[in-house]
Backbone as a printed PyTorch tensor [residue, N CA C, xyz], in Angstrom:
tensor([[[ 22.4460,   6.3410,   2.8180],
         [ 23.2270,   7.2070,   1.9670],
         [ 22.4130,   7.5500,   0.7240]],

        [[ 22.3700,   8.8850,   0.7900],
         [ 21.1920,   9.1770,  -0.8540],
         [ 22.5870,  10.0860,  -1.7050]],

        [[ 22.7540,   9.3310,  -2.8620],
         [ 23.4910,   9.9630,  -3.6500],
         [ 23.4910,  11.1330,  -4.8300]],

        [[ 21.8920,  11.2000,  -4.8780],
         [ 21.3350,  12.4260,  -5.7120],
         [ 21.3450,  13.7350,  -4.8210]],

        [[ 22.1890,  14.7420,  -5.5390],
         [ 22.1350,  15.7140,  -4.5020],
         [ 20.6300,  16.6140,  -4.6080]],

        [[ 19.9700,  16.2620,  -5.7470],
         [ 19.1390,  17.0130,  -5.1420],
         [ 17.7860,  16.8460,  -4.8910]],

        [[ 17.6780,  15.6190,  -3.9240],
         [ 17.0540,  14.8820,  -2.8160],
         [ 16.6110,  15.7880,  -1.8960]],

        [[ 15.2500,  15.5650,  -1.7760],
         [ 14.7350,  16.5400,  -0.3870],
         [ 14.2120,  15.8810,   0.3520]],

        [[ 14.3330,  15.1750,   1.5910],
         [ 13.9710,  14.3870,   2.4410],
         [ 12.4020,  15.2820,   2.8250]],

        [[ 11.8530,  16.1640,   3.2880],
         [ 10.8610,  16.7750,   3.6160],
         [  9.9540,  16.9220,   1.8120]],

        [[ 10.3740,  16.8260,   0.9330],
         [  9.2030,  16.8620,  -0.2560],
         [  8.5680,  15.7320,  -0.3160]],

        [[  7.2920,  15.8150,  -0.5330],
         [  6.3120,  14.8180,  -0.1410],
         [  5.7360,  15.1010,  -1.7600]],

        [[  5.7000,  13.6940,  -2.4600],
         [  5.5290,  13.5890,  -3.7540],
         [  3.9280,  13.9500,  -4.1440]],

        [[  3.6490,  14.1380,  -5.2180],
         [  2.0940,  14.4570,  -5.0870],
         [  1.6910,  12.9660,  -5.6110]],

        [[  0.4290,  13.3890,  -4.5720],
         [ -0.5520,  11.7340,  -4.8690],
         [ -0.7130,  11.6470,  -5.6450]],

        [[ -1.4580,  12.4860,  -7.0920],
         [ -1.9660,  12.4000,  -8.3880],
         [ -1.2650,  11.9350,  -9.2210]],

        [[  0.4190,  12.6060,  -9.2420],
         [  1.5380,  11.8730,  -9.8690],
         [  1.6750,  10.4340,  -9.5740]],

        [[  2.1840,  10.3150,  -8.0920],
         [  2.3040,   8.9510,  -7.9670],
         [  1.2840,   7.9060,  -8.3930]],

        [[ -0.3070,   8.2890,  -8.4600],
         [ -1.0950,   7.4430,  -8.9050],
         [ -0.7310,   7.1430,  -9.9440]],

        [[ -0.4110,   8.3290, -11.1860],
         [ -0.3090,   8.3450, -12.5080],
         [  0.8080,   7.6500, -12.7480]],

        [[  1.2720,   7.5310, -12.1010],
         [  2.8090,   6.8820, -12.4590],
         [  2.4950,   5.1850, -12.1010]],

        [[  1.8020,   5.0560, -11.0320],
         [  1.4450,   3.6440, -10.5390],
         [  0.4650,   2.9330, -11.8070]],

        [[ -0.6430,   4.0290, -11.9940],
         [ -1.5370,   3.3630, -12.9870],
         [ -0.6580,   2.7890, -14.3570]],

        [[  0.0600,   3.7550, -15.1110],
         [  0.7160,   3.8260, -16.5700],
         [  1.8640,   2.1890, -16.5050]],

        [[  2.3860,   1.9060, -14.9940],
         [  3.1540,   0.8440, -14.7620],
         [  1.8710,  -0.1910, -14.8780]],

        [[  1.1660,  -0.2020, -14.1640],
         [  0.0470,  -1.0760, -14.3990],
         [ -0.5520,  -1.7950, -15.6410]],

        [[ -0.5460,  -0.1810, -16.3600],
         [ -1.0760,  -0.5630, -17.7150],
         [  0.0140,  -1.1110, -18.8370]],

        [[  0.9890,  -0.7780, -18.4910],
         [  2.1330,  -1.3500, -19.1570],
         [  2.2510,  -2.8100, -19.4570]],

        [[  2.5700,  -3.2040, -17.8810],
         [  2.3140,  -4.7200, -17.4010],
         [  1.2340,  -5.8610, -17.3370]],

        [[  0.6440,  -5.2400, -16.9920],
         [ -0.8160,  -5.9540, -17.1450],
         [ -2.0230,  -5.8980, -18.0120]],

        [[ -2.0560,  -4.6430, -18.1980],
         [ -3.6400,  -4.5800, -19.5020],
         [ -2.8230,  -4.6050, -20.6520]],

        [[ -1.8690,  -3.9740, -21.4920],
         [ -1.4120,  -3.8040, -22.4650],
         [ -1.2420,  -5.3150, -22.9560]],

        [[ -0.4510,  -6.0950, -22.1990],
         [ -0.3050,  -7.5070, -22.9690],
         [ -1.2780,  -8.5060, -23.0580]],

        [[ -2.5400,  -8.0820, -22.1540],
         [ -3.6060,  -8.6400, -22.7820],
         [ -4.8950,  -7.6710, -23.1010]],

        [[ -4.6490,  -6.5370, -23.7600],
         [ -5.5080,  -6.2730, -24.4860],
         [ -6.8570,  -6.8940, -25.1180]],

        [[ -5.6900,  -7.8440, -25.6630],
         [ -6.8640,  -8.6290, -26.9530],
         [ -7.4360,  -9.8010, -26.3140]],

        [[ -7.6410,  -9.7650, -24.7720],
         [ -8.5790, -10.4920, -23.9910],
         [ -9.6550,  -9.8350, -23.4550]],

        [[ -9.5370,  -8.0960, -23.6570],
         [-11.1420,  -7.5100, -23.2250],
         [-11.5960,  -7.5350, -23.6600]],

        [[-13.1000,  -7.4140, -23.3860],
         [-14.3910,  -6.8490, -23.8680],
         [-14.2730,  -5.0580, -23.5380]],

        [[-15.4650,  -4.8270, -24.3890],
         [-16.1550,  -3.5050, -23.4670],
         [-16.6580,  -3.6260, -22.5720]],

        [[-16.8620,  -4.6100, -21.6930],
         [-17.1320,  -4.2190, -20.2030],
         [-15.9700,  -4.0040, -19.3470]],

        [[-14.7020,  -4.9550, -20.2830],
         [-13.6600,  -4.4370, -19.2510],
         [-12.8250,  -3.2790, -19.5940]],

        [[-13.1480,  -2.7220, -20.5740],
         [-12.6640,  -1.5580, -20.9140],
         [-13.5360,  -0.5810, -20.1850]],

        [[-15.1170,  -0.5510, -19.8860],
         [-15.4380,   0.3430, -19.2740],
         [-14.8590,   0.3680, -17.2740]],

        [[-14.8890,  -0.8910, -17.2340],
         [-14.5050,  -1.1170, -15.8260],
         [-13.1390,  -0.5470, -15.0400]],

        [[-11.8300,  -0.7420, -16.5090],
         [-10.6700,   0.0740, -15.9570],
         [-10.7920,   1.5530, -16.1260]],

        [[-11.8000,   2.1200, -17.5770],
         [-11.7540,   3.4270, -17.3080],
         [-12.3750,   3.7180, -15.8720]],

        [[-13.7220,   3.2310, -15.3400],
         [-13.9110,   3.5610, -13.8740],
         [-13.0990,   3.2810, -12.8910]],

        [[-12.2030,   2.5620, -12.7270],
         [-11.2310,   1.8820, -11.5740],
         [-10.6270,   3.3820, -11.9550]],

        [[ -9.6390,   3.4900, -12.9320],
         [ -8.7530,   4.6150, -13.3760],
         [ -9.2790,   6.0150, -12.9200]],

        [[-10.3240,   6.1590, -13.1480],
         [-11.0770,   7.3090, -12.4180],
         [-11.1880,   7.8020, -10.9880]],

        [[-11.6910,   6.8800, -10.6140],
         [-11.9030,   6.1270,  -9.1580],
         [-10.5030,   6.4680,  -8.1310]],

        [[ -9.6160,   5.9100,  -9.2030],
         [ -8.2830,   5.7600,  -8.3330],
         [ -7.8210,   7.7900,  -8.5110]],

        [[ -7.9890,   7.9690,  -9.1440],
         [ -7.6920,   9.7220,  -9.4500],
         [ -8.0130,  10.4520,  -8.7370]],

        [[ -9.0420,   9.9900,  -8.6310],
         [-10.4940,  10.7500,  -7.6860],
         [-10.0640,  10.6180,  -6.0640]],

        [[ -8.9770,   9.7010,  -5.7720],
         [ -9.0770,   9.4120,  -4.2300],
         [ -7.4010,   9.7610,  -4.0430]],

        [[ -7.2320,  10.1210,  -5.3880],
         [ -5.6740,  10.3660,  -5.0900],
         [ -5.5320,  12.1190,  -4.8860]],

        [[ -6.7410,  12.3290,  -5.6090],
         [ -7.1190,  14.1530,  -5.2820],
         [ -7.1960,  14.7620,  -4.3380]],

        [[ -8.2040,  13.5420,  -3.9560],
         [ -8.5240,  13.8740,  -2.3760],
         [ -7.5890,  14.1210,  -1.2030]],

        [[ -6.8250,  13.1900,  -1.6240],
         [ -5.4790,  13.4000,  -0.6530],
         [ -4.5780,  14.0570,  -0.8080]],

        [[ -4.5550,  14.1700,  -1.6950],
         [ -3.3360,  15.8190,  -2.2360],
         [ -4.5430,  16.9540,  -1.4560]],

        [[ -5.7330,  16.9200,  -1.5660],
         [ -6.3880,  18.1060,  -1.0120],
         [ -6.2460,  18.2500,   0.7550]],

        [[ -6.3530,  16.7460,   1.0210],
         [ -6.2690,  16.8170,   2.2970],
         [ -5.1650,  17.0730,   3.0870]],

        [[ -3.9010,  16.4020,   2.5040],
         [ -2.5000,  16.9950,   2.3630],
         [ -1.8190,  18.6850,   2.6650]],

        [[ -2.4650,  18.7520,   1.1330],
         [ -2.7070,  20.2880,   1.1990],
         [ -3.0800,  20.8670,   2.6890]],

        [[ -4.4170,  20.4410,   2.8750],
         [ -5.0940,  21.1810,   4.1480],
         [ -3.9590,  21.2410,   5.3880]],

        [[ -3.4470,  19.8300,   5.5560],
         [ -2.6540,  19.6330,   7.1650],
         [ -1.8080,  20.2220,   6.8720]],

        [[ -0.6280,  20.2290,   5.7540],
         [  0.2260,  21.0340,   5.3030],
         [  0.0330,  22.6350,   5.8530]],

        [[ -0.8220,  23.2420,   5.9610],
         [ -1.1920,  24.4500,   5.6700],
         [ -2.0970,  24.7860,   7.2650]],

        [[ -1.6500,  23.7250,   8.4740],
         [ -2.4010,  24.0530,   9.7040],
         [ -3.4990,  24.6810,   9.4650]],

        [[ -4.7390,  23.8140,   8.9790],
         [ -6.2610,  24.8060,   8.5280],
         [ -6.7850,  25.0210,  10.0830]],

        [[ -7.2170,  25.4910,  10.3040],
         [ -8.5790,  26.1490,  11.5060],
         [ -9.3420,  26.0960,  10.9440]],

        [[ -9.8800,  25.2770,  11.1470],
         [-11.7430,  25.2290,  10.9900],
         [-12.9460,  26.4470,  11.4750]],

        [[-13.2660,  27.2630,  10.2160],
         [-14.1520,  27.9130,  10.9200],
         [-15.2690,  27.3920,  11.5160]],

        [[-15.9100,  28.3770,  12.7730],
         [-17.0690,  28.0490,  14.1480],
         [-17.8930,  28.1240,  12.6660]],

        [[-18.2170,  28.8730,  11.5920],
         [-19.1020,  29.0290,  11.1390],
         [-19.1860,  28.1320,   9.8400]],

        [[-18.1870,  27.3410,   9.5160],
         [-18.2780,  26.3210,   8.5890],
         [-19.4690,  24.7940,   8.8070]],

        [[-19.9370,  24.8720,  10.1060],
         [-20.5300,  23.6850,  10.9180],
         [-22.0190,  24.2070,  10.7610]],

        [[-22.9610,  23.7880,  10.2050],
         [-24.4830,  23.7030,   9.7960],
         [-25.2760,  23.4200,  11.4280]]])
């Protein structure tokens, strides 16, 4: 039973959001209350994880995109 009427069983959330939304819970919970236990290496390490994770959440909204959208591969796209 879904009680929000305006629920779309076929909308498929975007990856980038959901990352963003996963990361900001993350950072909420976990880095924020210990802050004042990093260094700059671990500050550079979550900005790359954080990146990282963006970067693969793109990808799949792109790839998404693609199946979404029945691509055909062009004969002439292949080297």
């Amino acid at each position: 039973m879904n009680i929000n009427p305006e629920y779309n069983s076929e909308e498929v959330p975007s990856a980038v959001g959901a990352m963003k939304v996963s990361m900001q819970w993350l950072w909420e919970n976990f880095v924020e209350p210990r802050k004042h236990e990093l260094n700059g290496d671990d500050a550079d390490m979550l900005a790359m994880v954080g990146s990282v994770l963006l970067d693969i959440a793109s990808d799949a909204e792109a790839y998404h995109k693609v199946q979404g959208e029945k691509f055909i591969e062009s004969p002439y796209s292949r080297n």
